[in-house]
Structure formats: C-alpha cells, structure tokens
C-alpha positions in Angstrom: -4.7 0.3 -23.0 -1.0 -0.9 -22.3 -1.3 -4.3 -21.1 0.1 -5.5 -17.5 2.9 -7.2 -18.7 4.4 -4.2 -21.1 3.4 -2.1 -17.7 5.8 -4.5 -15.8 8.2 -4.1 -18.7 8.7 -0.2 -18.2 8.9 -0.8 -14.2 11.7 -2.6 -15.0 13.1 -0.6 -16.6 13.0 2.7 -14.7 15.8 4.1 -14.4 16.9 4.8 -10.4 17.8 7.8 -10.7 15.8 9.8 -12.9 13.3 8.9 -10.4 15.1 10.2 -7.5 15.8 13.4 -9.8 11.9 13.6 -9.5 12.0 13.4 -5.8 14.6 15.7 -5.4 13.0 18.1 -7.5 9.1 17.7 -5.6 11.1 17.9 -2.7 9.9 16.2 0.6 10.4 15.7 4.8 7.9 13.6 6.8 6.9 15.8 9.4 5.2 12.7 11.9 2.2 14.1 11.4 0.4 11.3 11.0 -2.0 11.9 8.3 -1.0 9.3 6.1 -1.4 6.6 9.0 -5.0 7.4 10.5 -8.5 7.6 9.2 -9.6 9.9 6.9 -13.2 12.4 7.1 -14.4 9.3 9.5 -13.4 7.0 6.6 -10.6 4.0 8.0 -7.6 4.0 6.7 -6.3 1.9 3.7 -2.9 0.8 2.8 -2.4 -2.2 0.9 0.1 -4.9 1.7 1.5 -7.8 0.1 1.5 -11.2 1.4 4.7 -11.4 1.9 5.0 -8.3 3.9 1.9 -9.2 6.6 4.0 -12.3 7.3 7.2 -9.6 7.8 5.2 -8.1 10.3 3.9 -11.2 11.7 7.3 -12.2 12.9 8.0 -8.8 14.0 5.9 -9.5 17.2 4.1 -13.2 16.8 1.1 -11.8 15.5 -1.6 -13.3 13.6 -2.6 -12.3 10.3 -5.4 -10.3 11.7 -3.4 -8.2 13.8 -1.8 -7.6 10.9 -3.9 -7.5 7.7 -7.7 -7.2 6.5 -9.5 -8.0 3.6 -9.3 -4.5 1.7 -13.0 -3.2 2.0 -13.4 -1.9 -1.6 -16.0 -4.4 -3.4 -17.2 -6.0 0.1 -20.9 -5.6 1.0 -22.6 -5.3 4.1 -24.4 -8.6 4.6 -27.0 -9.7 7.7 -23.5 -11.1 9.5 -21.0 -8.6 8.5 -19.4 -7.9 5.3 -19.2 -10.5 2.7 -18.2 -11.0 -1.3 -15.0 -11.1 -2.8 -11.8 -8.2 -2.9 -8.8 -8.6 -4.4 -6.1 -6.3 -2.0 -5.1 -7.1 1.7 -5.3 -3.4 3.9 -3.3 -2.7 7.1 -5.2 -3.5 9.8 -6.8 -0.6 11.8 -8.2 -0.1 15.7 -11.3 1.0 16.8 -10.5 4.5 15.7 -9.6 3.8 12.1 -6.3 4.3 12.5 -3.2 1.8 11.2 -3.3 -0.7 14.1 1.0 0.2 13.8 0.6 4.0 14.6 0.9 5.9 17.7 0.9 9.3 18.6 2.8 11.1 21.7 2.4 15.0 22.4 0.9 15.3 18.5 4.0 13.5 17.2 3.2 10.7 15.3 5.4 7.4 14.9 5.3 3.8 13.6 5.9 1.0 15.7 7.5 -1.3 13.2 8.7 1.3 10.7 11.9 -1.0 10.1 9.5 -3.1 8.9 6.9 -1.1 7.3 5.5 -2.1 3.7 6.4 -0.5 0.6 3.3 1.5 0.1 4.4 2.9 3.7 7.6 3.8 2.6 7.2 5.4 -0.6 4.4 7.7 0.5 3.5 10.3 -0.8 4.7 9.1 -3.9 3.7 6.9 -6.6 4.8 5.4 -10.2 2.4 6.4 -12.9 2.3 3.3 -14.5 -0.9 1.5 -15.4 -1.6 -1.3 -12.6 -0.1 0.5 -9.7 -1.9 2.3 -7.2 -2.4 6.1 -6.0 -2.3 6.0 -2.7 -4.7 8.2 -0.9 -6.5 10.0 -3.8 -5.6 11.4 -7.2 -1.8 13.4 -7.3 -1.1 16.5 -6.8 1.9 17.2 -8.2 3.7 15.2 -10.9 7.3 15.2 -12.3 8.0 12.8 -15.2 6.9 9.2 -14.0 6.4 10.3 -10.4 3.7 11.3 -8.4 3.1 13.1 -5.4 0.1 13.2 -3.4 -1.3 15.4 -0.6 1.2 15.3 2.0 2.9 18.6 4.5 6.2 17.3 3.9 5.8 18.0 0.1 8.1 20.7 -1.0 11.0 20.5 1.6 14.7 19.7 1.2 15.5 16.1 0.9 18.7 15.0 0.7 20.1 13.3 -2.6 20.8 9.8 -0.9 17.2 9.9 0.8 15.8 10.6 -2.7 18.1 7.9 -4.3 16.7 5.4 -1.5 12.9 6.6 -2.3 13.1 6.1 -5.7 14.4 2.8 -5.0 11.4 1.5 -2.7 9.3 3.1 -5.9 11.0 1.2 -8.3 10.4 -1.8 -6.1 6.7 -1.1 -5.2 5.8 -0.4 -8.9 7.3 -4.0 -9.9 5.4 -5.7 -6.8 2.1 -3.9 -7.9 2.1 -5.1 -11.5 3.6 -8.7 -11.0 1.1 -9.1 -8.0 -1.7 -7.8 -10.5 -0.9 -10.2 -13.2 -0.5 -13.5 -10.5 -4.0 -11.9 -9.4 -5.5 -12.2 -12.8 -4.0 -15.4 -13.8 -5.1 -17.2 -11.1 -8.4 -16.0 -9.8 -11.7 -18.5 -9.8 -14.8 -17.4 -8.5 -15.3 -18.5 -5.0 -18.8 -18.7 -3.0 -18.0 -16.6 -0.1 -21.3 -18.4 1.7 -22.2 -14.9 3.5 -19.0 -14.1 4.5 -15.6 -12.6 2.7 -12.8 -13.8 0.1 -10.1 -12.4 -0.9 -8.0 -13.4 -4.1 -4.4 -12.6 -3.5 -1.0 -13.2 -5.6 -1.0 -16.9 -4.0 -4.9 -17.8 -4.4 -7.8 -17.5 -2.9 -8.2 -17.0 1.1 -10.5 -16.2 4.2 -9.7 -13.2 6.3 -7.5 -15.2 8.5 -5.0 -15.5 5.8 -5.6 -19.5 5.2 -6.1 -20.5 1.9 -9.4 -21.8 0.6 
C-alpha cells in the first residue's frame, strides 16, 4: 500500500487536462435533481467538508458551526444521551428530513442556496480521483476513465462543454490534494481524547466538540 504522502505526490501531479479529457469523455449535466443533496433509502445525507470551508459558509450568512457542519456519523455510537466516541470527518449539516440543511427544492427543481460557496466534494460530484486517501462519494463508481471516477448520477453521459470539464477537473485536482494533506495532518496529529459520553472529532487542526471549538 502506497503511503499518503506518495498519494499526495501523484495529486500533485495530475495533469489538468487529462483529467478533464476524462470528464469530457464520461460526459455529464446536473439536471437539479437533487439526489446528490438529500437523504438516501431513509439514510441522512453525508458530504464531508473541510474546516476551512464550514467557516466559508459561516460568513456566507453569520452562522454557527452547527448550522453549518456535524460531526460525520461513521464511527459514532449511540450512547444513553445521544451519540458519543470519536470521528475523524466533519459532514454538511442536514434538517429534520435528512437533507443538506443548503438544499431546497421548487416545483421538483432542486437548488443550492450557497452554491457560490459550496465545498469541493459539492462541486466535483459525481466525480472522484482514484487515489488512495480520497474519498468516493456516495458509494463505489460506476464508471471509470483513467484516474477518474464517476458515480451514480442522471447527468452522467451528457454533453459538457470543454471549459466546464477543464473547470471540473480543476476542483478535482484540488479536492484530491485537500483530501490527502487533510488525511496526513489527521494522522500526525491525532491523540486519543475521552469523549466523557459525548462526541469528538479529530480534524486537520486538532481535536474538537461538535460546536467547532477546540478541545
């Protein structure tokens, strides 16, 4: 197994357009369905996001970091008082239904209320880098082209024009950097924390509670 820091290597080293080549040849259009922004067979929806990017959207609006962000659930258990234990991934935050707490929907159309602002695994979707150390969003691909990865999506398989391709593979390039250098600050810095019943989670800049304060 490659380690993180040759995976980081290759991300850098990804060439821009190759990877838009792969785009353009996939082919994709985002119909504003919505499927990639609400829950999924009752199951909430998941998107990671970097620090950085949940204090982006904090600004957009004067949010807190729980409008914005929450612990990502994988790992968590389900204590007396809620979930508790340690994760290592902040998730868009969702509403009641599941949905990302940034979607809305009028007449079946779907759109995002700070799409300007969205985060990268928002804007690269449905694709993906395969590189060790990044992510697949929303289950295994289903289509792969040299380094790039598509997953389940309707918009897969439609024209796309070459600059929108060029700016896609651009934001993947990006993402799959972010990723592996967030994995690797991650690694080199986590210490085990007693959560006391309740929930940590172990970011690029340390260890913090839900709230986005640092222990």
């Amino acid at each position: 197994m490659r380690s993180l820091e040759a995976e980081l290597a290759t991300a850098h080293e990804l060439d821009v357009s190759e990877l838009a080549d792969a785009v353009e040849t996939v082919g994709f259009e985002c119909t504003r369905c919505g499927a990639c922004c609400t829950a999924d067979d009752d199951e909430p929806h998941t998107a990671t996001v970097f620090p950085d990017e949940i204090r982006e959207l904090q600004a957009t609006d004067d949010y807190d970091w729980r409008d914005v962000a929450r612990p990502m659930p994988y790992g968590l258990t389900e204590g007396a008082d809620g979930p508790e234990g340690e994760t290592f991934e902040w998730a868009l935050q969702t509403d009641d239904c599941g949905d990302c707490t940034f979607y809305e929907e009028t007449d079946g159309v779907g759109a995002c209320t700070v799409h300007e602002d969205r985060p990268l695994i928002c804007r690269t979707y449905p694709f993906s880098v395969a590189l060790g150390g990044t992510s697949q969003p929303m289950g295994e691909a289903v289509e792969r082209e040299g380094m790039v990865r598509a997953h389940e999506c309707e918009g897969l398989g439609r024209d796309i024009a070459r600059e929108d391709a060029v700016e896609m593979a651009r934001a993947l390039k990006e993402r799959a950097i972010r990723e592996l250098e967030e994995a690797i600050a991650v690694r080199d810095s986590y210490d085990p924390v007693d959560a006391e019943g309740g929930v940590v989670v172990h970011d690029s800049e340390g260890a913090k509670r839900p709230d986005g304060t640092s222990l």
